[in-house]
N, C-alpha and C positions, 0 to 999 in steps of 0.2 A: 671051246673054253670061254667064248666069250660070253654066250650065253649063260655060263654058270658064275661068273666073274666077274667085275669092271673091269675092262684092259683099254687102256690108251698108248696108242702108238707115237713114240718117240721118236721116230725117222731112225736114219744110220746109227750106232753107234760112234762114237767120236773119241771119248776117251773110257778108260777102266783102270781103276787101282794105278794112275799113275801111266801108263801105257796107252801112249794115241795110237789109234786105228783108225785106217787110212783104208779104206773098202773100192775098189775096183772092178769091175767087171769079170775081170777072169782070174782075181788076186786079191788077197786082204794085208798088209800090209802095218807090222805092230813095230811101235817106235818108242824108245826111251831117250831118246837124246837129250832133251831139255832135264831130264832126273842124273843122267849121266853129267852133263855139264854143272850141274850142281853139285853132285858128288866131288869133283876133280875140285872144283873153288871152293867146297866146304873141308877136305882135304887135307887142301893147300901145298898139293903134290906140284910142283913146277919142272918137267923134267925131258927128256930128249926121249921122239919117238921112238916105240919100239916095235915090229911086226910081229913078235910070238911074245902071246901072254906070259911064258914061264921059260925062262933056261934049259937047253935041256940038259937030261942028266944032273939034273939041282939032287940037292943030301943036305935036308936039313934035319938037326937032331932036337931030342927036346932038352936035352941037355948042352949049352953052349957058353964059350966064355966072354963074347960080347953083353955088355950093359943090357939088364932088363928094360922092357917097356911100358906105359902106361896100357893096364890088360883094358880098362872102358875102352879106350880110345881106339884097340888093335879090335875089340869085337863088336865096335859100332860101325870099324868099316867095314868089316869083313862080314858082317849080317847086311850091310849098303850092297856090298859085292852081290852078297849070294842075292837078292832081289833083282840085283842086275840081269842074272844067269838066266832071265825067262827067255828075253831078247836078243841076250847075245853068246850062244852056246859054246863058241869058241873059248871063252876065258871058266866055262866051268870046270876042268879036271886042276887049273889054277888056283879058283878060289876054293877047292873041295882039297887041294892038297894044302893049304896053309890055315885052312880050318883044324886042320887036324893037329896044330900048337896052338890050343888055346889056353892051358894051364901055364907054362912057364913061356912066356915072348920075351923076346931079342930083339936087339937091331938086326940081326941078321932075318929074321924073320920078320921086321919091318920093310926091309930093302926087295924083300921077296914083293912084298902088297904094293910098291913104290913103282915095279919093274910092270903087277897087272894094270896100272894107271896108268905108267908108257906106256901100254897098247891100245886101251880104252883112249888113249887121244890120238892114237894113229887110228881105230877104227873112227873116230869123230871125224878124223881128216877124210878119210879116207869113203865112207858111206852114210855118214849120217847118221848110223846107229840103228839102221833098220834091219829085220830080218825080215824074210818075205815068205809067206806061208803060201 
């Protein structure tokens, strides 16, 4: 290929689309922490660790009698989330079930997005924010 191309090599990879990669000898090594930490402060979720992304047994409906929500503001985190889901798999069956009230939002289904940030800052606590491939 090089013959047919100019190719300059850039060494390791370092970062992609937001995602450091941290390259090892027998491990590669993809991290969103610093996008994570700025999700929780842009947020402005302040709140008590939590170990599992979702409730279990949660029943949310789309029809509810708690106070509607700002829809920009529930589908800009909630599109933040789902970019999340590359790095940190555990909170995807969380952000894919509260995707799915996107037409009519609640508090209730605010307090659900509130509970996947408790965990995302227990995973902060807790690793760093890495998965390791």
């Amino acid at each position: 290929m090089k013959r047919s191309f100019k190719i300059s090599d850039l060494g390791c990879l370092g970062y992609y689309l937001g995602i450091k990669v941290k390259q090892q000898p027998r491990r590669i090594t993809l991290s969103q922490a610093a996008y994570a930490a700025k999700l929780l402060e842009k947020a402005g979720m302040h709140c008590n660790i939590v170990q599992i992304p979702m409730e279990n047994h949660l029943k949310l409906k789309k029809q509810s009698t708690t106070p509607r929500v700002d829809a920009s503001y529930y589908c800009n985190i909630v599109g933040s989330l789902r970019y999340l889901v590359y790095t940190r798999p555990n909170i995807g069956f969380a952000v894919g079930f509260v995707n799915r009230f996107m037409e009519n939002l609640t508090m209730e289904h605010l307090s659900t997005i509130k509970h996947i940030f408790c965990n995302m800052a227990f995973s902060e606590a807790a690793s760093g924010g890495a998965v390791i491939m």
